[in-house]
C-alpha positions as CSV (number, residue, x, y, z in Angstrom):
1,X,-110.3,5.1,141.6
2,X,-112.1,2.8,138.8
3,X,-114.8,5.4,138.7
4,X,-112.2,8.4,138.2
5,X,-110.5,6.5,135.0
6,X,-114.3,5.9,133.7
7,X,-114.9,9.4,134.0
8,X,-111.5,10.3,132.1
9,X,-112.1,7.7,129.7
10,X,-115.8,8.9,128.8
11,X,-114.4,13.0,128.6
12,X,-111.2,12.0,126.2
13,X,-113.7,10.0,124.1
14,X,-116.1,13.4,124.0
15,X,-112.8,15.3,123.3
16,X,-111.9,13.0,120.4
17,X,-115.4,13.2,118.9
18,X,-115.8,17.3,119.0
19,X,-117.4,18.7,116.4
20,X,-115.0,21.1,114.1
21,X,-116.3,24.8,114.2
22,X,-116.1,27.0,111.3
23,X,-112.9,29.4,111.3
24,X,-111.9,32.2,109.1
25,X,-108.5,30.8,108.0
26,X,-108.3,32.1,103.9
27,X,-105.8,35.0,104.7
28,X,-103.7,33.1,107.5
29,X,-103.6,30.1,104.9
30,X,-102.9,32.2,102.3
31,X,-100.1,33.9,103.5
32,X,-98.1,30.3,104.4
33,X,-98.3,29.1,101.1
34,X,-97.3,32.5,99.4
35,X,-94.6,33.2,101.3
36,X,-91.1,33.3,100.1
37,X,-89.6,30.6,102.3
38,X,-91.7,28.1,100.2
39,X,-89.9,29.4,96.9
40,X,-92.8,29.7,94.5
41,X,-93.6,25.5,95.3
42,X,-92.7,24.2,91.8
43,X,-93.5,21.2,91.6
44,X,-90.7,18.3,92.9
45,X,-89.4,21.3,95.5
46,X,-88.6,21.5,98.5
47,X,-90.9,24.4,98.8
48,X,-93.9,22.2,97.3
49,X,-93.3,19.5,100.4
50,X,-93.5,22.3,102.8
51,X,-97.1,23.6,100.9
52,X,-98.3,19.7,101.1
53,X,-97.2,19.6,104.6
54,X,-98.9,22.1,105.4
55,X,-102.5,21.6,103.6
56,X,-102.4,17.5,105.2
57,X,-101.9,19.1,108.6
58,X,-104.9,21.4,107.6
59,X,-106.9,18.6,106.8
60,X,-106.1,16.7,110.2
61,X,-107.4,19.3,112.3
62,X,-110.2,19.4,110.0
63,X,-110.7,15.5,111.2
64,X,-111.0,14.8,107.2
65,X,-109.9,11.2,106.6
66,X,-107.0,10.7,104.7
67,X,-107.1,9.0,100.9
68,X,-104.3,9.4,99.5
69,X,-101.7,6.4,99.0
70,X,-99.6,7.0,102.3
71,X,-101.9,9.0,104.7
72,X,-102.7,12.2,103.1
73,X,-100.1,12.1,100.0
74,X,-100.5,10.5,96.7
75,X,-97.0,10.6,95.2
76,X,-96.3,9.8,91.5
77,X,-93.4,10.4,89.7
78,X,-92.4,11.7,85.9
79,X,-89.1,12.4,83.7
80,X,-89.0,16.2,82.8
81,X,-90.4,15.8,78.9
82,X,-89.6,19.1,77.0
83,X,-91.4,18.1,74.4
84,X,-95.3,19.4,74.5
85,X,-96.3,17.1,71.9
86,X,-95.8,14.1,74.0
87,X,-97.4,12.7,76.9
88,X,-95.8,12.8,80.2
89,X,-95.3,9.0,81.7
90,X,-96.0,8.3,85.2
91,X,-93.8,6.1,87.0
92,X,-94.3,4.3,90.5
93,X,-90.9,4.3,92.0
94,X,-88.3,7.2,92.1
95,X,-84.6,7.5,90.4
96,X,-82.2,10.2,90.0
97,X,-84.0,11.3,86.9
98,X,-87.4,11.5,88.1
99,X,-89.6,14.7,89.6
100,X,-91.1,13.4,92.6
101,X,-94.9,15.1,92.7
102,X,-97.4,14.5,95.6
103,X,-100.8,15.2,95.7
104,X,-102.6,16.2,99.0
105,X,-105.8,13.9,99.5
106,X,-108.9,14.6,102.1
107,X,-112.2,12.8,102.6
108,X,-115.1,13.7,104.4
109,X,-117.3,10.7,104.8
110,X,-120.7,11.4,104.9
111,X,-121.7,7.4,104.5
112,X,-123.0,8.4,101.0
113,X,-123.2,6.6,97.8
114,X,-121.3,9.3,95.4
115,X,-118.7,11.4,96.3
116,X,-117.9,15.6,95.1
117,X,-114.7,16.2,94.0
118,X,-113.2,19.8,95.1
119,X,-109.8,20.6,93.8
120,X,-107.4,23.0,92.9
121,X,-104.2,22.9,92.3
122,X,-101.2,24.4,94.8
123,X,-98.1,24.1,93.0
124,X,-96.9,27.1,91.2
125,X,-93.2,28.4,88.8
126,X,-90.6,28.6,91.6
127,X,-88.3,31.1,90.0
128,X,-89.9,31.3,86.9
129,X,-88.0,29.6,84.4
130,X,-89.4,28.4,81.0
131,X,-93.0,29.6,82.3
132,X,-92.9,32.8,83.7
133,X,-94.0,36.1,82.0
134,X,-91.0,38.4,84.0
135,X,-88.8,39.8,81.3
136,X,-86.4,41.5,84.5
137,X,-82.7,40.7,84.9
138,X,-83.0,39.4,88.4
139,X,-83.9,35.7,89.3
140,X,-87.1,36.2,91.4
141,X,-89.4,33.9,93.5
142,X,-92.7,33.7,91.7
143,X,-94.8,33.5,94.8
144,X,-98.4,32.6,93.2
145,X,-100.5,34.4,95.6
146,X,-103.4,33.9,92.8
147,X,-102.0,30.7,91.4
148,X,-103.0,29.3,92.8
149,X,-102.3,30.0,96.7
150,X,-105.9,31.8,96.2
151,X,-107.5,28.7,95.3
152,X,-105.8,26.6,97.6
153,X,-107.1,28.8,100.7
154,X,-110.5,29.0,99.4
155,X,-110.3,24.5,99.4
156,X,-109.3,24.7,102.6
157,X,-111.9,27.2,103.9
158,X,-114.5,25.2,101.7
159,X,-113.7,21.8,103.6
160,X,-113.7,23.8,107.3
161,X,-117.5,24.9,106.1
162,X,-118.6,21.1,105.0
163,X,-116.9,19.3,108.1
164,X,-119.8,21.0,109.9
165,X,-122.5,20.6,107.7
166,X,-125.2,17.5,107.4
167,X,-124.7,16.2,104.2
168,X,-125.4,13.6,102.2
169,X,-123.0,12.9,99.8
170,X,-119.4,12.4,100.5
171,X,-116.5,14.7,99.8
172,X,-113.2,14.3,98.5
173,X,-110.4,17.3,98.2
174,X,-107.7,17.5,96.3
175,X,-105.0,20.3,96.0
176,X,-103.2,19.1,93.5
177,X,-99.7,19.1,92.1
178,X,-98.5,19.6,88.7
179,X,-101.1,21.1,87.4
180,X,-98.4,24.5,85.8
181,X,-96.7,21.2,84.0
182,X,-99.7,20.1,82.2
183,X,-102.5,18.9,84.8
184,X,-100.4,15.8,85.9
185,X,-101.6,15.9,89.7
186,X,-105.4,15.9,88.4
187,X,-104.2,12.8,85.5
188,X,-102.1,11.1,87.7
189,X,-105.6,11.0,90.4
190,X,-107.5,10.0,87.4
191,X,-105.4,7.3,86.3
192,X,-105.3,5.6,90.0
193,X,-108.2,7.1,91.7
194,X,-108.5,6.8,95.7
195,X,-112.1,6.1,95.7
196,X,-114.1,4.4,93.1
197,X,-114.5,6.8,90.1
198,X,-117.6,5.3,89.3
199,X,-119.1,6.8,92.7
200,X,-118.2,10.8,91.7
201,X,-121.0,12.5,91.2
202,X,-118.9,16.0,90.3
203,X,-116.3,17.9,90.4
204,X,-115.8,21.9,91.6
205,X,-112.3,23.3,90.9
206,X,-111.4,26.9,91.9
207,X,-107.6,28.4,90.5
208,X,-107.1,32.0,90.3
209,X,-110.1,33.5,92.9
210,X,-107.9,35.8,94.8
211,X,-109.0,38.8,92.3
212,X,-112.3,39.5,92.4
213,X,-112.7,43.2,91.1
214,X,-114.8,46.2,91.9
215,X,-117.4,44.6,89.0
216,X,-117.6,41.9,91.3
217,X,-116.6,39.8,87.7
218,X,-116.9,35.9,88.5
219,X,-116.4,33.3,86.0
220,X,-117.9,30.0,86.6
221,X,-117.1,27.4,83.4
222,X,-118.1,24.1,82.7
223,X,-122.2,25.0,83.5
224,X,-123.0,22.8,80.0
225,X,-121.6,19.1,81.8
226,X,-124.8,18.7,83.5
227,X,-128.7,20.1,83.0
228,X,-129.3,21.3,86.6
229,X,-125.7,23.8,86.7
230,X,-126.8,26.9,84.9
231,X,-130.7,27.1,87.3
232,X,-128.3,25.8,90.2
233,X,-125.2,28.5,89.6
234,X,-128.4,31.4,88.4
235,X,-130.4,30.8,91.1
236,X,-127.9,31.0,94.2
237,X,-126.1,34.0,92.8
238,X,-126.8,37.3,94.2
239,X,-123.5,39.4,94.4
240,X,-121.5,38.3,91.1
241,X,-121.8,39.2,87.4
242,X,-121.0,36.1,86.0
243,X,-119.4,36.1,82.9
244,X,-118.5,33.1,80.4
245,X,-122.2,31.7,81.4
246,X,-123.5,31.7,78.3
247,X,-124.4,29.5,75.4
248,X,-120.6,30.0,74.5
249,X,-118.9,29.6,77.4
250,X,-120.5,25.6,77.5
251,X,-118.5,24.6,75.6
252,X,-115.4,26.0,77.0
253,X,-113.7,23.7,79.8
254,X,-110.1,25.6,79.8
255,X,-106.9,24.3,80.8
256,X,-107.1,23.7,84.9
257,X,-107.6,20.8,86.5
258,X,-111.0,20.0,86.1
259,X,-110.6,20.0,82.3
260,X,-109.2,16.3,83.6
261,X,-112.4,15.5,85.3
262,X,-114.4,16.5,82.1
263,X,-112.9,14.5,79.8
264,X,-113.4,11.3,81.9
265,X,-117.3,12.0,81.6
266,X,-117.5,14.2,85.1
267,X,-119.4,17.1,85.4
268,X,-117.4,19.8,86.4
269,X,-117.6,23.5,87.1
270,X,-114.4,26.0,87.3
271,X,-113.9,29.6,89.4
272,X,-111.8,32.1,88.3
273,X,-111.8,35.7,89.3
274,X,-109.8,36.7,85.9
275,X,-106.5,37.1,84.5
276,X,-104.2,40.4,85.3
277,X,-100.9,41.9,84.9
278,X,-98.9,39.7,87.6
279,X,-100.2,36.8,86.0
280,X,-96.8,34.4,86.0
281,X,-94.3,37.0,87.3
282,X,-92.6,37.5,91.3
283,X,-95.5,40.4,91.3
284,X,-98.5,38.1,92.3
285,X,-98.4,38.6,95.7
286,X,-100.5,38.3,98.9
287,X,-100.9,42.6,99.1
288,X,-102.9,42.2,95.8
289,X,-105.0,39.7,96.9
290,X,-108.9,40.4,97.8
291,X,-109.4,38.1,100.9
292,X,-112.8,39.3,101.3
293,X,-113.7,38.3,98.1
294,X,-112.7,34.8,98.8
295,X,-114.5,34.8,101.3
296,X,-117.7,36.0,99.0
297,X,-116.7,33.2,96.5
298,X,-116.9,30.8,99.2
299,X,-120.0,31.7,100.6
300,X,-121.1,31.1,96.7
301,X,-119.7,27.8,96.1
302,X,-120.7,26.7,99.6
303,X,-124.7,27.4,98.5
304,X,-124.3,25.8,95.4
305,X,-122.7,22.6,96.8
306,X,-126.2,22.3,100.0
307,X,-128.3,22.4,97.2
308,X,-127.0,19.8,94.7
309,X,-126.5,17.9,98.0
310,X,-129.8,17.1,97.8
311,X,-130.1,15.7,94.7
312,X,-129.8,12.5,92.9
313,X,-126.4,11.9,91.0
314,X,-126.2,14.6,87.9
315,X,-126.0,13.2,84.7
316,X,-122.7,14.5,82.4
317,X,-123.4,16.0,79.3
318,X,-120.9,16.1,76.9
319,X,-120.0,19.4,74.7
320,X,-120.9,20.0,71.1
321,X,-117.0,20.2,69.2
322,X,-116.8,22.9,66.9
323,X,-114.3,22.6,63.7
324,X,-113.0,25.9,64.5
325,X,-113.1,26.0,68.4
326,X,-109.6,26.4,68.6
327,X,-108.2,29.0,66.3
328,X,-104.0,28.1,66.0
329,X,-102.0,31.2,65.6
330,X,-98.1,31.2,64.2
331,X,-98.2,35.2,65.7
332,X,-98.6,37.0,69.0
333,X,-99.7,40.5,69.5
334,X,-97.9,40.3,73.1
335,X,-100.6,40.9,75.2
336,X,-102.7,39.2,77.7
337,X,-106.2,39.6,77.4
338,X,-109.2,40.2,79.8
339,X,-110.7,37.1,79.6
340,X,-114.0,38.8,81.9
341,X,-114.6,41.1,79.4
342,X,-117.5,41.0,77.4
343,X,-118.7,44.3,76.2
344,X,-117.5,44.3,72.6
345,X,-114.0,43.5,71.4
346,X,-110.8,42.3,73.1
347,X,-109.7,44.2,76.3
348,X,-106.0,44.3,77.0
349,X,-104.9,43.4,81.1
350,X,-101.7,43.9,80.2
351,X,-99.0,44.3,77.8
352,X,-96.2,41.4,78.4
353,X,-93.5,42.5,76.3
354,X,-92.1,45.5,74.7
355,X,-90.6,43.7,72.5
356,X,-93.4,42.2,70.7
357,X,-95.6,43.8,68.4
358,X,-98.5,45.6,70.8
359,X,-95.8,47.6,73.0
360,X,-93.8,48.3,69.6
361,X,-96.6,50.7,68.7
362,X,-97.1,51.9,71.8
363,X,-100.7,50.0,72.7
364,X,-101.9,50.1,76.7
365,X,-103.3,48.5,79.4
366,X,-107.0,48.9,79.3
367,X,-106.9,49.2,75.3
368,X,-109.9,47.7,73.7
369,X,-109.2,46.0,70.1
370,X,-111.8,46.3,68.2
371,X,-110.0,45.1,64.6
372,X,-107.3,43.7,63.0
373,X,-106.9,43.9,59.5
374,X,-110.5,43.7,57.6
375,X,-111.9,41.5,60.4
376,X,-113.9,43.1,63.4
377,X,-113.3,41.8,66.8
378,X,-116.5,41.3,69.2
379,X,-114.8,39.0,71.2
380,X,-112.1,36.9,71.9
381,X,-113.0,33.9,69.7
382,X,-113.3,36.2,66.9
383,X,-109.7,37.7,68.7
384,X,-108.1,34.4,68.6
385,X,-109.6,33.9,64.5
386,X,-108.5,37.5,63.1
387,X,-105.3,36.9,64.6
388,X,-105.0,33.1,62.9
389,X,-105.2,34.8,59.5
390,X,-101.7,36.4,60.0
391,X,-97.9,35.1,59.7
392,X,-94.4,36.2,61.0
393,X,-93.4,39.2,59.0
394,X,-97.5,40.4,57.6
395,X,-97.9,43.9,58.1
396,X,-101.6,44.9,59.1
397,X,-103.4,47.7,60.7
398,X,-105.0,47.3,64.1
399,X,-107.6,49.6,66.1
400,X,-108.6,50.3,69.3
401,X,-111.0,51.9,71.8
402,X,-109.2,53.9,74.3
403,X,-110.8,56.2,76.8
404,X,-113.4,56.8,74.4
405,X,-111.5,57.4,70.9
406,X,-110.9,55.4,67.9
407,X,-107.3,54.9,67.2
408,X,-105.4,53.0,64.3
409,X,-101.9,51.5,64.6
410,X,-99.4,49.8,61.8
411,X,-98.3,46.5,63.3
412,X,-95.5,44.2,62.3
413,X,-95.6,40.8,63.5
């Protein structure tokens, strides 16, 4: 009888120390957190509990540790400021008038001496409100398939791949909340970090990667925060043409979470598969998503992450400012550009009002402006500047590419 618990004893101890195996789960993962019963998971929902729920009970059968303030959840809470032009403050206790936000918190502990940050954020619109780009009637669930549902999936599938892997540096992942509201989830870590900040090395943050297109378009910001990312993003890529890689795009550290990360002196690089039509509207949903590029993307990030594993910890570089990196504009045209595009001019994903001045005159998806007013466009940053020239009521000309032919259009803004 002693000899029979022994034995028990020794195979529940072999059962509690199994290895995890690698599983496909991106579409399966997905799916959850884009479904309608989660009701878009704004942040301080219902809907957003369920999505958290669900990713620290991903991360438990992933044996990851937990690190966030209470298991696997760092809550914070915030009033609902209106005003842009003031900063959001955090508070540490709930009342009636406060959003309650909770970030979802993993580790994998390697025994190293610096840690990886890999984030992205899972919260999304709910029914749209102030933030959507649906100009319908109806009150519809904006489901985020690509944001960020895609990015979420792809952190999940990334810490499935690592828990199996001999690595040397630790690694910490984050999906985090209230990033639609101004990147609070990745501030709020930031401001009380779980592990020592001192001791991460860098941070990779994927949001919007559920679009990859038949160009195989990738972009990958942020390679200019540290020496070794462009040789290290170059050298592992064989199936992507990656776009915003240049010179220009160093500079360029956007407005996701790990825009956080940079501006506390952490290298960081960003995925992002492009911006499209159902960007912010009840039509980003899972049937539009490319699962198998995921996949691809993960493979990616995955080779990029075993090489820099065996490296010493990266040194951040920080970004020349430019007076006029930031064009402001007082006028829209009322589109959304193609942020991938970069083969002369401004390519138009989508018109987003007919209202506004682009669908007034009848411009289309696919439209290629290539001038507005005296100033030629060759990209978007001289876009952005021809279109800071101009103020409510101006009258100006505008041309475009389309299929081919050169065509001029009177615009009023």
């Amino acid at each position: 009888m002693n000899n029979l618990i022994k034995i028990t004893f020794f195979v529940f101890l072999l059962s509690c120390g199994q290895d995890i195996s690698y599983e496909n789960n991106i579409k399966a993962d997905l799916m959850f957190l884009a479904d309608d019963k989660l009701e878009g998971r704004k942040t301080g929902t219902e809907g957003e509990k369920l999505a958290a729920k669900y990713i620290s009970d991903r991360f438990e059968k992933l044996n990851l540790s937990d690190k966030g303030t209470k298991n696997y959840y760092q809550d914070f809470y915030f009033g609902n400021n209106n005003n842009p032009h003031e900063e959001i403050e955090f508070n540490k206790k709930s009342d009636d008038s406060k959003i309650h936000a909770r970030n979802v918190v993993g580790f994998l502990d390697n025994g190293g001496s610096n840690t990886v940050v890999i984030g992205a954020h899972y919260d999304h619109l709910g029914y749209g409100e102030e933030s959507s780009l649906y100009f319908g009637d109806q009150i519809l669930i904006h489901n985020g398939a690509d944001d960020n549902a895609s990015g979420t999936s792809l952190l999940l599938d990334l810490a499935n791949r690592l828990s199996t892997k001999e690595l040397k540096s630790n690694y910490l992942f984050i999906a985090f909340s209230g990033e639609e509201m101004g990147l609070l989830g990745s501030n709020y870590f930031l401001k009380n970090p779980t592990v020592s900040k001192e001791e991460i090395n860098y941070m990779i943050n994927m949001d919007m990667v559920g679009r990859l297109n038949e160009d195989n378009k990738l972009s990958v910001s942020g390679v200019g925060s540290a020496k070794i990312f462009k040789q290290i993003v170059n050298s592992n890529n064989s199936k992507f043409n990656l776009v915003e890689f240049g010179s220009s795009s160093t500079s360029s550290f956007g407005s996701s979470d790990h825009a956080s990360f940079y501006y506390e002196d952490i290298p960081v690089l960003s995925f992002f598969t492009g911006q499209h039509e159902d960007y912010h509207k009840p039509s980003d949903d899972y049937d539009k998503i490319n699962f198998q590029g995921i996949e691809q993307i993960s493979d990616y990030i995955e080779d990029i992450i075993e090489e820099l594993d065996s490296m010493d910890k990266l040194e951040f570089i920080k970004a020349e400012e430019t007076k006029n990196a930031t064009p402001r504009f007082k006028v829209g045209l009322g589109v959304m550009p193609d942020y991938l595009y970069n083969e002369g001019g401004m390519k138009i994903s989508a018109i987003t009002s007919e209202e506004k001045p682009a669908g007034k005159v009848g411009l289309q998806k696919n439209d290629i402006v290539i001038k507005m007013g005296d100033i030629n466009v060759i990209d978007m940053m001289s876009y952005m500047n021809a279109l800071s020239t101009f103020n409510k009521g101006d009258t100006t000309t505008i041309q475009i590419k389309r299929d081919g032919q050169i065509i001029d259009f009177t615009i009023k803004f």
